[in-house]
ZAKEBA-830857 format. One record per residue (C-alpha): residue in one letter; x, y, z. Coordinates in steps of 0.02 Angstrom, whole numbers, padded with zeros to 5 digits, always signed. Each point is the difference from the previous one (the first is absolute). Layout:
BEGIN
aXYZ
...
END
This chain:
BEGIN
x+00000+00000+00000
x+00124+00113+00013
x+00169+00057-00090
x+00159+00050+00027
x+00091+00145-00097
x+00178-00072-00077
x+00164+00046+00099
x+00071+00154-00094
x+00199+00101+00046
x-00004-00144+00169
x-00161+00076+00065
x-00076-00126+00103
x-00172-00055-00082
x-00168+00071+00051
x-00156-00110+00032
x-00144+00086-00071
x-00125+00022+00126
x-00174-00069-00012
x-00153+00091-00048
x-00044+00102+00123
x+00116-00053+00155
x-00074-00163+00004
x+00120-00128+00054
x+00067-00170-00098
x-00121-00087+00130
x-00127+00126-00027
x+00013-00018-00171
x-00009-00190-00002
x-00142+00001+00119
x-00122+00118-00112
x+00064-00122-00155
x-00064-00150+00091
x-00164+00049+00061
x-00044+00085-00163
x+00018-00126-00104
x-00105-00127+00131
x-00130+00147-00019
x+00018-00002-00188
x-00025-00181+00014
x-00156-00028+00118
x-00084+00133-00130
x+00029-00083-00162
x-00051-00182+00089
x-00158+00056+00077
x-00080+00078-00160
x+00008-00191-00051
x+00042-00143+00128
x-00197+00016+00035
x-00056-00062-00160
x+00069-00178+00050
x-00102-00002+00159
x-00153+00016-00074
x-00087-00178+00079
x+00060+00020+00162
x-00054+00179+00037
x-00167-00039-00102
x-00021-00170+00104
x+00035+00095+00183
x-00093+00149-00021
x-00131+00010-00125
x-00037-00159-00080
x-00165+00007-00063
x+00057+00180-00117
x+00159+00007+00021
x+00051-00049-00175
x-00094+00156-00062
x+00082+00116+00140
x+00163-00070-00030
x+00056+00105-00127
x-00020+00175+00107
x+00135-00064+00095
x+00102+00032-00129
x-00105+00154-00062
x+00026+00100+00158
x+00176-00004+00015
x+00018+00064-00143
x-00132+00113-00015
x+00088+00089+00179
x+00170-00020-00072
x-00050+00089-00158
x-00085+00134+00055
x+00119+00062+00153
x+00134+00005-00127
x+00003+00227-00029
x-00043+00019+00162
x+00162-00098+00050
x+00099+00117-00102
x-00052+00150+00055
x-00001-00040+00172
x+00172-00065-00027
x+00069+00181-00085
x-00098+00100+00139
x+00050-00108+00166
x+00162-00087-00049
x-00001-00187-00070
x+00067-00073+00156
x-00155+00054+00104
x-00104-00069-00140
x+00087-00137-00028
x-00020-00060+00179
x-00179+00034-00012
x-00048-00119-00133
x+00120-00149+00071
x-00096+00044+00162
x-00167-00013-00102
x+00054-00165-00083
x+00038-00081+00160
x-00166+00055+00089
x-00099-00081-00169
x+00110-00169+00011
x-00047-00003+00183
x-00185+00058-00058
x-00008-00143-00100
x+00084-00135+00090
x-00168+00034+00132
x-00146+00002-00132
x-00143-00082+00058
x-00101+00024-00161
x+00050+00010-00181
x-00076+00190+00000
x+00109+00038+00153
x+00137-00094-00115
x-00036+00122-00158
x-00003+00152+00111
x+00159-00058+00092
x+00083-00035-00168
x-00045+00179-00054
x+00106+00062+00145
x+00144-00095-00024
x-00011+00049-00178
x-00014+00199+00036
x+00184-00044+00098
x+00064-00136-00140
x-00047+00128-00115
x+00116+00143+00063
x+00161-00132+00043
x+00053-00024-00187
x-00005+00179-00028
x+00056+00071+00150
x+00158-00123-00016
x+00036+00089-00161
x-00023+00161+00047
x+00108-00019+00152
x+00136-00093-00089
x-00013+00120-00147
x+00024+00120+00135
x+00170-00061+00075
x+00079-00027-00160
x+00038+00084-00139
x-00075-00074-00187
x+00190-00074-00063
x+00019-00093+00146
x-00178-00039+00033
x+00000-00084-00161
x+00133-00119+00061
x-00079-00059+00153
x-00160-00040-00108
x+00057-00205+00003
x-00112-00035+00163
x-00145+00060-00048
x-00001-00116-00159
x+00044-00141+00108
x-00160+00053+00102
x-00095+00013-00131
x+00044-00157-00061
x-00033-00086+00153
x-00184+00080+00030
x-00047-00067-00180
x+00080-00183+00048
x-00039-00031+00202
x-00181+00088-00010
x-00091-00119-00076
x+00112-00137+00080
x-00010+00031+00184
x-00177+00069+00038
x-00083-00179-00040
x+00132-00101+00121
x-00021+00104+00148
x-00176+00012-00011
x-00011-00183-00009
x+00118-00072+00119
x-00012+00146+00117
x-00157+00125-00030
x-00029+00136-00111
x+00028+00124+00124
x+00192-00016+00004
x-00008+00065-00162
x-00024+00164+00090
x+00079-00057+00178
x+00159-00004-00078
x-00012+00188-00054
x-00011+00045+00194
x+00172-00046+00082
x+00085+00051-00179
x-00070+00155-00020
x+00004+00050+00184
x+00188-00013-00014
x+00018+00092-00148
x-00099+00135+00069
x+00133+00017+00141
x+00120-00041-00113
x-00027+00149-00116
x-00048+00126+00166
x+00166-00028+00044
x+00116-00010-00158
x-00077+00117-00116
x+00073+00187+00005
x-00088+00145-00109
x-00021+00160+00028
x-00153+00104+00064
x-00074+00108-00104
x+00005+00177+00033
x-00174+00039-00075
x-00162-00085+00000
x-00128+00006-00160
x-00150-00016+00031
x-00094-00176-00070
x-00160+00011-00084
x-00102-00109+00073
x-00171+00036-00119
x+00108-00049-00140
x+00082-00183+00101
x-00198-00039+00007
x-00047+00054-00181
x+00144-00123-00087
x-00034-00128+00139
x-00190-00028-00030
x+00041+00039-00192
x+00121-00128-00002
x-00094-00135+00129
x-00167+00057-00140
x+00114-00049-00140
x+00066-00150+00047
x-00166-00079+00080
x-00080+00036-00167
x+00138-00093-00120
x-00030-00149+00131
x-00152-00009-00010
x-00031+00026-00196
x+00165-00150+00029
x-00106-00114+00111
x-00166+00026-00128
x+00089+00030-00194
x-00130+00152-00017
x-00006+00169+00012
x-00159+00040+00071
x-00087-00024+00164
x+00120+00076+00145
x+00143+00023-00115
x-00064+00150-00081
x-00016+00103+00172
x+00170-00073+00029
x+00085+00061-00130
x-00081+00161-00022
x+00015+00053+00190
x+00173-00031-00001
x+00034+00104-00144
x-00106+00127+00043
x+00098+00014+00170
x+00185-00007-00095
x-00073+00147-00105
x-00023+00092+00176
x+00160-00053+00072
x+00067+00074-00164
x-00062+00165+00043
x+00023-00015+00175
x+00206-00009-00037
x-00010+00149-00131
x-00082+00108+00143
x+00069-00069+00149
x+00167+00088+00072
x+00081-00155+00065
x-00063-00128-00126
x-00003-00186+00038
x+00073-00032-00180
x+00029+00140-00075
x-00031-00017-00187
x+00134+00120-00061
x+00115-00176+00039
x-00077-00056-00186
x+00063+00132-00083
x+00152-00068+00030
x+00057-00118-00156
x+00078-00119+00116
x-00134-00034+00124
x-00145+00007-00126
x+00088-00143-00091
x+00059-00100+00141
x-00176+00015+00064
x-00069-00074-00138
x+00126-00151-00017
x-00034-00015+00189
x-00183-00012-00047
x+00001-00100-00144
x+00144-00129+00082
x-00126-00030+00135
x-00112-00039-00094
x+00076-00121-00129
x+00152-00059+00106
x-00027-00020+00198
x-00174-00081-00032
x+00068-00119-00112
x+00070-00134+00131
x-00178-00049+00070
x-00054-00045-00166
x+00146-00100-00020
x-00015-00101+00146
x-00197-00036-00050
x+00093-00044-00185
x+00126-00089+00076
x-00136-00087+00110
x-00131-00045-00104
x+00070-00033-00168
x+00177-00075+00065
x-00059-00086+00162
x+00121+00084+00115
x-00081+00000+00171
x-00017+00167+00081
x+00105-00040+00148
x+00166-00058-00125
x-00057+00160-00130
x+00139+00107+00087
x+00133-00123-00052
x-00050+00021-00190
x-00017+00202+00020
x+00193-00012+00006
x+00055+00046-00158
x-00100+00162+00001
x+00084+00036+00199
x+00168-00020-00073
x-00059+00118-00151
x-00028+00128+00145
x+00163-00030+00085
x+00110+00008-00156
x-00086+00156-00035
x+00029+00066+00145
x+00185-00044+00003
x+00024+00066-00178
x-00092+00179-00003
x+00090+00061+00185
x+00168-00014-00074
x-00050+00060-00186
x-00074+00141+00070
x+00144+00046+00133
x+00130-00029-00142
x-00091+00098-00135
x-00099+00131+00092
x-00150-00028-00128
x-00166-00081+00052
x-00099+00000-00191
x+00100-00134-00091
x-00027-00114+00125
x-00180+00021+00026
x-00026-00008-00183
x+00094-00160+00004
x-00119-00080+00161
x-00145+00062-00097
x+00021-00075-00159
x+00054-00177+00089
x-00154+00034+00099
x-00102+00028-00160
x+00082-00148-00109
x-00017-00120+00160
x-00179+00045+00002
x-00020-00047-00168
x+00092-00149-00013
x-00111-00077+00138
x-00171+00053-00076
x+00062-00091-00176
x+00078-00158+00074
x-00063-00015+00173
x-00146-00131-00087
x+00104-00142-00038
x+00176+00088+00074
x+00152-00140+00054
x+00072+00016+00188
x+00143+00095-00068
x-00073+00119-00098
x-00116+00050+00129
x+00146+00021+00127
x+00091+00111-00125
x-00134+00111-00031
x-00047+00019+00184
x+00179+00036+00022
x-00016+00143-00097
x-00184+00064+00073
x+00103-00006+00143
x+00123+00123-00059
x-00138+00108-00052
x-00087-00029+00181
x+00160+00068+00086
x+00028+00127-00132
x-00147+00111-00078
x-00067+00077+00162
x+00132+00009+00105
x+00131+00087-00106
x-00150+00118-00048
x-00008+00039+00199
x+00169+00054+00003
x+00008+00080-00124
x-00138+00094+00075
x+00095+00028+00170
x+00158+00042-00085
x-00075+00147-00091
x-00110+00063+00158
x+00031+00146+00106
x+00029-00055+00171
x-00149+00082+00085
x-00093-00076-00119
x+00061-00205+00012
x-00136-00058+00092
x-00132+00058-00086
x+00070-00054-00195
x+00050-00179+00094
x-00168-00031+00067
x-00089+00078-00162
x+00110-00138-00094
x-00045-00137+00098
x-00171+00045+00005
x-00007-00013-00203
x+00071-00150+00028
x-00109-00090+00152
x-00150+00072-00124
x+00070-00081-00143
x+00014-00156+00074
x-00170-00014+00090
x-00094+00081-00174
x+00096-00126-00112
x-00021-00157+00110
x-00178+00017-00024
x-00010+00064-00178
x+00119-00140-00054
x-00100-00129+00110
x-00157+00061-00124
x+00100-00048-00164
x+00037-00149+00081
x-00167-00053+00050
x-00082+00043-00134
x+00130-00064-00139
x-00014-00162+00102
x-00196-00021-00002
x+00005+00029-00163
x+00154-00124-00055
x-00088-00146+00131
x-00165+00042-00094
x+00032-00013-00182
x+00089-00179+00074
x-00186-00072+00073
x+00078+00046+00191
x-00167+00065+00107
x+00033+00105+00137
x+00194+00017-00029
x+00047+00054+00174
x-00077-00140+00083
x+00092-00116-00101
x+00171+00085+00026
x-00033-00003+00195
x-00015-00196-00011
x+00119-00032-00097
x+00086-00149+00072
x-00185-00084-00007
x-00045+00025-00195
x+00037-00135-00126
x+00164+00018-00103
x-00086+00059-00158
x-00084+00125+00088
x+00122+00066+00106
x+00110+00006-00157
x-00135+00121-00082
x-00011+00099+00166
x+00204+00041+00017
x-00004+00030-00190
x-00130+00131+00023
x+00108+00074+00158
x+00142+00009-00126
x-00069+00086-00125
x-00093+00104+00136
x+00193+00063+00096
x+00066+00019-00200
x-00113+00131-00030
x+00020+00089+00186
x+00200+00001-00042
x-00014+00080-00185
x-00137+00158+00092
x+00143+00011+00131
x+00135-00005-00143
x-00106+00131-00115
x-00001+00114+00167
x+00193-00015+00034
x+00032+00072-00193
x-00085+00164+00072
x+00107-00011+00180
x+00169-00033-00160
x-00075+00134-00079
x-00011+00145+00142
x+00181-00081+00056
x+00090+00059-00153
x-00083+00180+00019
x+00043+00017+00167
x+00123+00112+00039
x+00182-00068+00062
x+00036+00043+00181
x+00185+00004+00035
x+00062-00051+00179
x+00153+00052+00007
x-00086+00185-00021
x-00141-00031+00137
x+00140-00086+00115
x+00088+00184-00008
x-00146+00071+00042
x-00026-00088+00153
x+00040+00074+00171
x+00174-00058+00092
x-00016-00138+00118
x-00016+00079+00203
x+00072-00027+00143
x-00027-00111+00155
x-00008+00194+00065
x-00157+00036-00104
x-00066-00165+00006
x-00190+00035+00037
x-00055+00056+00161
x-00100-00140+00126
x-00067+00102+00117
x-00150+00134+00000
x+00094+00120+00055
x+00152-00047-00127
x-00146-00004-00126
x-00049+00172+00065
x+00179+00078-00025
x+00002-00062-00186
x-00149+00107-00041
x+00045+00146+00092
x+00190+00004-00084
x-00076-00051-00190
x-00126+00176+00025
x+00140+00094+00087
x+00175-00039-00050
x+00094+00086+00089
x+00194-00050+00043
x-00008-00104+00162
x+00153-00039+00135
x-00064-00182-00020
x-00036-00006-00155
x+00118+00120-00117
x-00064-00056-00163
x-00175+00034+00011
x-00159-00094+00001
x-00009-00185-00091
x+00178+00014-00058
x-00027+00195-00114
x+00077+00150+00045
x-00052+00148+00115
x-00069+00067-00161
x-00078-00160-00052
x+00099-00040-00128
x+00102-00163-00011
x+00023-00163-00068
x-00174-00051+00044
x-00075+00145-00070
x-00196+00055-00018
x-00102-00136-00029
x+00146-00118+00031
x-00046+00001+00191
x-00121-00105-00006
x+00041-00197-00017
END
C-alpha cells in the first residue's frame, strides 16, 4: 500500500505516508473490513434465491411461492432507491460518517431478518437490510476513491474483481447448504458477528477529514426519486410477472415518471440539489451513465439466466451451478488484473473500455447464436469472455467517472453511477425475463408442449421425447434473450467510442497532497468543533501555523477550495 521514494546523493529513503495519517495497521484494517462489507453486499442480493423451500416451508407455506419473489424485490427496490441520497449525504457529512451508517443499517436488517416471524416481517426486514446493503458498495467506493488518488486507485482494483467473482460463484452455491443442513436464517446470522466487526473495524482504522461546511440535503427531492424509482420498478415487475401492459402497470409506470419529471424540476430549482443535472452536461458522465445503464441491463442480469440455462437445458443442479459459472469468474478476475495495470501504465481509460465492450458485445452474441446446440468448450470460452465484459464495461465507466469529478462532488457522481447501474440491472432482469418467457411459450408451443412452464418445472419427471422438446424450446428461448442483450451492448460500444478520454495522470495532479498524522481528522466534538471554526476563520494559530485543514492563513494551499472536502 504504500511506496518508497528511491535513494538519491546517499539521502536515506522516505516512506510515503499513508492517506491521511492512517497507519500500515490502520490501513490494513479498513482494507479488510471493506472488502468483507463489499462481500456480504454482493452475496445477499442473491444467496436468497437458493433458499427459496426452506423459507417458503417455515414461514408461509400455503403462499409463499407467490410472496417469494418480494424477497428479492425489496432489497432491491431499498437499495435502488437510497442510492442519490447516499451521495449527497456522503459530499455534505463526510463518507466516513455515512459509511458507518449504512454498515450499521445492514447489520440491524441481517439481525432484522435472522428474527422474522412471518414472511411480511421477512420482506419488510429485507427492505432494511437492503436500504444499508444498498449504501455499502457505494460508500466503499466513494471512501476508497477518497483515499487514493485515480493512478494508483486503478492498481489496487484486483480485489474487487476477485469479489466480484466470488459473489457470482458462492451465491448461488452456499445459500441452499446452509439453509438445509443448518436453517435459513444463518444466511443472515452470519452477517451479524461479520459485520459487527467491521463496523468497529472501520470506526477505528478509517481517517478522513471533517468537513468544514455543511450543504444542506433536500429531502422533498430523496422522496420524489425514491417513490419514482420504488413506482418504476414495481410496475416493470409486475407487467414481468403478467407479460402485459395494462391493469396496475399503467399507474406504475406513469406515476413514476410523472414523479422523475418533478424530481427533474425539483434539482433545476433547488439550491443544494440531490443530483444536480448540470453533471450530464458533462461528456464524460453522460456517457458513462449510459454504459452504466445499459451494462446493467444487458450484463449483470445475465448470470441468473444462465444458471436457469445451465439448469434446465444442461442438467446442472442448482447447488453445483457455481462450479460451472467459473469461466465467466475468471473472465472478471483477468479483467480486473489486466485494466489496473493498463490504465496505471498508460494513463488512458477509453481504449480499454472500448476493448471490454466489444468482448462484452461479441460474447453476447456468440452465446445467443450457438448457445442451442453449443459444445462444453465453446460455452466456457465465450463465458470467459462475458466475463471480461462483466468486470469491464461498468466498472471502468465508474472510474472514469470519479477520475474526472471534482472532489466536492464524488459522492454524488459515484452514487448517481451506481444508481444507473442497480436500475439497469433490476429494469433489464425483468425485461429480459419477458423475451424469455414469451420466446419460450411460443418455441414449446409451435412443438405441441401445453403449459410450457409446468413442464420445465418437472423436468426430471417428463418422458425423454418430451423433455427433449422442452430444453430445445429453453434453448432457443436463452438464444434469443442473448442476441436483445448483444443488440443493446452495440449501443453501450457505440456511446464508448464517443466518450471522451479521461487522462489519470492529469486528474492524479490534480489531487490534493496526502496529510499528516497531524491533520488526521479530528475524533472528538470539540476537535470537530475547532475544524469548523479554523476552515471559516483562518487565521495563523500557535498550534496550528499552517492554517485550517492543511491551507494557509489565507486559505490557500495544496488542498485548495473545494479540495477540502474528502
Amino acid at each position: 500500500m504504500s511506496t518508497e521514494a528511491p535513494a538519491q546523493d546517499g539521502v536515506k529513503e522516505v516512506k510515503k505516508p499513508h492517506p491521511h495519517g492512517m497507519s500500515d495497521l490502520q490501513v490494513l484494517v479498513f482494507i479488510v473490513c471493506a472488502m468483507a462489507t463489499m462481500t456480504l453486499a454482493l452475496l445477499d442480493g442473491s444467496i436468497i434465491s437458493s433458499a427459496v423451500l426452506p423459507i417458503v416451508r417455515d414461514l408461509d407455506p400455503a403462499h409463499g411461492i407467490d410472496r417469494f419473489p418480494w424477497l428479492i424485490t425489496a432489497y432491491l427496490l431499498a437499495a435502488t432507491a437510497a442510492q442519490p441520497l447516499y451521495g449527497r449525504l456522503s459530499d455534505s457529512y463526510g463518507p466516513r460518517r455515512i459509511y458507518l451508517a449504512a454498515l450499521a443499517t445492514f447489520l440491524a436488517g441481517s439481525a432484522l431478518c435472522a428474527t422474522a416471524h412471518t414472511l411480511t416481517q421477512l420482506i419488510l426486514f429485507r427492505a432494511v437490510q437492503g436500504l444499508g446493503g444498498g449504501g455499502l458498495m457505494s460508500m466503499t467506493l466513494i471512501v476508497i476513491a477518497t483515499l487514493y488518488p485515480p493512478k494508483s486507485r486503478a492498481g489496487r482494483s484486483n480485489a474487487g474483481g476477485a469479489l466480484i467473482a466470488a459473489g457470482i460463484i458462492a451465491g448461488p452455491m452456499i445459500g441452499g447448504p446452509i439453509s438445509e443442513s443448518l436453517s435459513w436464517r444463518w444466511i443472515f446470522l452470519l452477517n451479524v458477528p461479520l459485520a459487527g466487526l467491521a463496523l468497529a473495524g472501520v470506526t477505528w482504522a478509517l481517517r478522513l477529514p471533517v468537513r468544514g461546511t455543511r450543504q444542506r440535503v433536500d429531502i422533498f427531492g430523496s422522496v420524489l426519486v425514491a417513490s419514482a424509482t420504488c413506482a418504476l420498478l414495481l410496475g416493470v415487475k409486475t407487467y414481468g410477472d403478467q407479460q402485459s401492459f395494462s391493469g396496475p402497470v399503467v399507474p406504475y409506470f406513469y406515476g413514476g415518471l410523472m414523479m422523475f419529471v418533478f424530481f427533474a424540476v425539483r434539482q433545476l430549482k433547488a439550491a443544494d440539489p440531490l443530483m444536480p443535472l448540470t453533471l450530464f452536461k458533462d461528456n464524460v458522465f453522460r456517457s458513462a451513465a449510459i454504459l452504466q445503464f445499459v451494462g446493467g441491463f444487458a450484463l449483470l442480469s445475465l448470470p441468473v439466466f444462465l444458471i436457469n440455462y445451465l439448469n434446465i437445458v444442461r442438467g446442472v443442479s442448482l447447488e453445483a451451478v457455481g462450479l460451472h459459472l467459473i469461466p465467466l469468474a475468471v473472465g472478471v478476475v483477468v479483467v480486473f488484473l489486466a485494466w489496473g495495470r493498463i490504465i496505471t501504465r498508460t494513463g488512458k481509460c477509453k481504449a480499454v473500455l472500448v476493448a471490454t465492450t466489444a468482448t462484452a458485445t461479441a460474447a453476447a452474441a456468440g452465446l445467443g447464436l450457438t448457445v442451442a446446440d453449443a459444445a462444453a468448450w465453446q460455452l466456457d470460452g465465450l463465458l470467459l469472455l462475458l466475463g471480461v465484459g462483466l468486470g469491464g464495461v461498468t466498472q471502468i465507466a465508474l472510474f472514469m467517472t470519479q477520475s474526472a469529478a471534482p472532489a466536492d462532488q464524488l459522492g454524488v457522481v459515484t452514487t448517481t453511477s451506481r444508481f444507473a447501474t442497480m436500475l439497469g440491472t433490476t429494469i433489464g432482469g425483468t425485461v429480459l425475463g419477458a423475451v424469455l418467457s414469451t420466446r419460450f411459450a411460443a418455441a414449446a408451443g409451435a412443438s405441441g408442449v401445453k403449459d410450457p412452464d409446468a413442464a420445465a418445472a418437472r423436468l426430471a419427471g417428463l418422458a425423454p421425447a418430451r423433455r427433449h422438446l422442452v430444453t430445445d424450446a429453453f434453448a432457443h428461448a436463452t438464444s434469443t434473450l442473448f442476441l436483445t442483450a448483444a443488440g443493446l451492448l452495440l449501443l453501450a460500444l457505440l456511446t464508448a467510442l464517443l466518450m471522451k478520454d479521461v487522462d489519470v495522470n492529469a486528474a492524479s495532479a490534480d489531487e490534493p497532497a496526502d496529510v499528516s498524522a497531524d491533520e488526521a481528522a479530528p475524533e472528538s466534538e470539540e476537535d470537530e468543533e475547532d475544524a469548523r471554526t479554523d476552515a471559516e476563520h483562518p487565521l495563523p494559530h500557535p498550534l496550528h501555523p499552517h492554517g485550517a485543514a492543511g491551507l494557509g492563513a489565507d486559505g490557500s494551499g495544496s488542498r485548495g477550495e473545494g479540495r477540502r472536502a474528502a
